[in-house]
N, C-alpha and C positions, 0 to 999 in steps of 0.2 A: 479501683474499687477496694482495694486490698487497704488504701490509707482511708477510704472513707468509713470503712468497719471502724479504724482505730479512733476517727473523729466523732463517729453519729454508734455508739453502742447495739441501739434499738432503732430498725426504721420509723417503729411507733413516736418517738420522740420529735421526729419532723411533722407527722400528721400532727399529731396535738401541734406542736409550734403553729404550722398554718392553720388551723381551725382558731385558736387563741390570737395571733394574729389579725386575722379576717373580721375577728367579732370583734376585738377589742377589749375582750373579757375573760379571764378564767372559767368563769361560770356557764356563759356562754357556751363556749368551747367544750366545757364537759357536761353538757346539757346534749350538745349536737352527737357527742361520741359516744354518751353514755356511760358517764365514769363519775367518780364523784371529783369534785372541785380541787380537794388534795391531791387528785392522781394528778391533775395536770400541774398544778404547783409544783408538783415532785418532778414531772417528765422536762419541764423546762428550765428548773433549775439544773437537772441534771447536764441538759443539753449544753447549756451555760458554762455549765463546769467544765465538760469536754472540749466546749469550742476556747475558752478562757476571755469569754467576752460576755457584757453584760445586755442581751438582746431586747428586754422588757424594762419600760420606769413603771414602777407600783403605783398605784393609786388607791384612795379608800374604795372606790367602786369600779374602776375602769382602769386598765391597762393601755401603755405607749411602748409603739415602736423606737428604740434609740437608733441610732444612723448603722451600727452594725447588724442591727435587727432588721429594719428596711432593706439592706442586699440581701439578708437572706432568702427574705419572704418573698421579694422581685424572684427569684432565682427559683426559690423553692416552690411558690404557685406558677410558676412556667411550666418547672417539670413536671408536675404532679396532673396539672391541666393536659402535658401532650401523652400522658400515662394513659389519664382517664380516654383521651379521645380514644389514641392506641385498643387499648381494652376494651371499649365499647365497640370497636367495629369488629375486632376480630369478635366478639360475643357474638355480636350480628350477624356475622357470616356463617358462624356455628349454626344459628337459631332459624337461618334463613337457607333452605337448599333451591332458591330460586338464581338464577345467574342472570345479572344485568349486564345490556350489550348495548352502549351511548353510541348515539349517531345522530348526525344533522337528518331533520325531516326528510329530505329527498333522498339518503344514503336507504334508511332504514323503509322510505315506501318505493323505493323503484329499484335496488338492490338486493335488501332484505329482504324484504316479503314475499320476493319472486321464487324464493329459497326455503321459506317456512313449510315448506309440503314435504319435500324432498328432509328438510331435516327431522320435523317429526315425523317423519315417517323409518329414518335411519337412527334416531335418539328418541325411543317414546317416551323413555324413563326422565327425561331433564324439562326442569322450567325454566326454557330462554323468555324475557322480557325484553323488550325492545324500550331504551329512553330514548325520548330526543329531546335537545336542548340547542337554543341560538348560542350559546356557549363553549369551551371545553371544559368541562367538569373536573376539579382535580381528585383522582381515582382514590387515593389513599383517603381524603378526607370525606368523602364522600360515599365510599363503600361501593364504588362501581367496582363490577368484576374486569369488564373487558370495554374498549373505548376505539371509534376508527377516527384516526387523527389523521391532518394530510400534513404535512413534510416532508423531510430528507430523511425520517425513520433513527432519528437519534432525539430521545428525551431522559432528561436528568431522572434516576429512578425508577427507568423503565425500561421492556423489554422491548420490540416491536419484531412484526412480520408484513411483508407488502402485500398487498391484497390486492391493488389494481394501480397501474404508474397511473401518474396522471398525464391524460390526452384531449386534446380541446379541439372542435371544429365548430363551427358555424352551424345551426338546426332550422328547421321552419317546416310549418304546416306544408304539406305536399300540394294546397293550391296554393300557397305563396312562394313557395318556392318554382312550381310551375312559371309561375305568372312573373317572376322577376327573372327581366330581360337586359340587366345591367351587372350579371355575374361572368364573364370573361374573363376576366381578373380579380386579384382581391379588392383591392381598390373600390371595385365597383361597388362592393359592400356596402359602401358606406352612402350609398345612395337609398337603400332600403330603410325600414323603420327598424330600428334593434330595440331590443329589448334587455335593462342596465340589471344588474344585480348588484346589489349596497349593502351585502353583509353588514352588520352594523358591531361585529364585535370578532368573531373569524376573519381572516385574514385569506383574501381569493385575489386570484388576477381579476382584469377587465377587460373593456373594450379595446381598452388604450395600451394595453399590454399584447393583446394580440395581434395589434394591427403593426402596435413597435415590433414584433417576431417577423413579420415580413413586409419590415423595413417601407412602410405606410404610413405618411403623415395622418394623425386623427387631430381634427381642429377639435377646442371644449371650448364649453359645454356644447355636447350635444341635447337633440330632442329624444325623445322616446320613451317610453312605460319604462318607469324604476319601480323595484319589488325589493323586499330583504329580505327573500327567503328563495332559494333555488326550486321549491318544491310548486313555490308559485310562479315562477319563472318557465317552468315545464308546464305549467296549467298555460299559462299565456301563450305561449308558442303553439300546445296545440290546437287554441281554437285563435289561429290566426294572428296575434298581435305584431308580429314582428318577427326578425331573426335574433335567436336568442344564444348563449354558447351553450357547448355539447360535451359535458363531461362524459367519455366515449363510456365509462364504468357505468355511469348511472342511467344512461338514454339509448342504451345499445338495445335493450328490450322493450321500449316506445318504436326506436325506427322498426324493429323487427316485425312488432304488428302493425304498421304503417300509419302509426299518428305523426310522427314526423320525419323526415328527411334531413340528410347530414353531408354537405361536401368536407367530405372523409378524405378529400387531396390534398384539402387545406388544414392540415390537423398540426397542430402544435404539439409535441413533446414537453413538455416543459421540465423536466429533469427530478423534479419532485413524485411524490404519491399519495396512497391513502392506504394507513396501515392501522393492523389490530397491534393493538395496544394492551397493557398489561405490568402493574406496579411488578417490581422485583423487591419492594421493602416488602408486604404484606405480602404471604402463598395462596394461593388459588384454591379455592375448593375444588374435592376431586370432581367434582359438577363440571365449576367452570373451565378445568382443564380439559374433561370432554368437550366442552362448546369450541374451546380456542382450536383445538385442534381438529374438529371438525372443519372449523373456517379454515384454518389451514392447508385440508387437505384440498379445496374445491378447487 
């Protein structure tokens, strides 16, 4: 930083550059910044001088980038562009004492929600907002505070805490699960209708991953109700469509009030999880550091 003082005088001298730049014109440029036409004349000769390169060809009406003038401007509206994002979100988060908490649809209504009482009731003072998106949202760019991601709990830029490993069994309505007489093995599973989940952009096991865990040939294509959304996938199962899988995190308070049933013998580990999330480039408001840590503590 200490050679860029000695090369660029005034940081003003690059804004005018890229504003002159951008328009094509002096005038322009000191129309947008409010300066008269001479200042920028002067600001980018001067730059000129310091840099010892001729950035701009004159013209009677319009100005040209010269080829050392083009690297700058590539370079210089890069930065200036991740400044401004920069700066606008942290403004926003200043401006904003609401705390946003990303989740896939089925995290935030069979998880979350089941929690909302219990936390406003222990945080009156905080506004959690629940997103959900078929996505992951990147947190910095977007100005999420808090995000539940499933992984190994290692993301480039971020912090994480595990919230629930992930654990997978087999689910179904309680009279289809009654009624199927071909579960003695896993195997037999696959005699029943399942029900497929096709994330179309998240990244989940399936059927075929399951049955590979205990070493189960699964012939494809199979038949059965596909959905791409887990939250419909839990609407399916419990008015009867099939056997569906059993995120143990998200469906353990469905079995509990008896809309579905889970052979919970059959339960895969899968070595992964689902954790809250949280940029380390951007700090938290002291908001959202209550929310985080509330989840934390549960």
């Amino acid at each position: 930083m200490q050679e860029l003082w000695k090369l660029v005088a005034s940081p003003r001298h690059l804004l005018v550059f890229e504003a002159a730049a951008r328009h094509g014109s002096f005038t322009l440029a000191a129309r947008e910044l409010n300066v008269q036409q001479p200042a920028v004349s002067a600001a980018i000769k001067q730059l000129e001088e310091a840099l010892g390169v001729l950035l701009f060809v004159r013209a009677h009406r319009a100005v040209m980038l010269t080829h050392a003038g083009e690297r700058l401007y590539n370079e210089v509206s890069a930065a200036f562009e991740r400044i401004l994002r920069s700066a606008r979100n942290l403004a926003g988060r200043r401006a904003n004492a609401h705390v946003t908490l990303s989740a896939s649809t089925a995290f935030a209504n069979y998880w979350m929600v089941p929690r909302l009482a219990r936390f406003h009731r222990e945080r009156p003072g905080l506004d959690l907002r629940l997103q959900t998106s078929e996505r992951e949202p990147d947190i910095d760019a977007e100005g999420i505070s808090l995000a539940i991601r499933r992984g190994e709990g290692t993301w480039p830029g971020c912090s994480s805490h595990l919230v629930a490993p992930e654990v997978i069994f087999p689910i179904a309505a309680p009279r289809l699960m009654m009624a199927a007489d071909t579960l003695g093995t896993v195997a037999g599973l696959l005699e029943q209708p399942l029900i497929h989940l096709e994330e179309p952009v998240r990244e989940r096991p399936g059927w075929s991953d399951w049955f590979a865990h205990w070493n189960v040939p699964y012939p494809e294509p199979r038949a059965g109700l596909r959905l791409n959304d887990y939250a419909l996938v839990l609407q399916a199962a419990i008015a009867g469509e099939g056997f569906a899988f059993g995120w143990k995190h998200v469906t353990e308070g469905l079995i509990a009030q008896g809309l579905l049933e889970a052979r919970t013998e059959w339960s895969w580990v899968t070595g992964k999880g689902f954790y809250l999330v949280w940029s380390d480039t951007t700090p938290l408001t002291p908001q959202a550091r209550e929310v985080r840590d509330w989840l934390i503590s549960l």
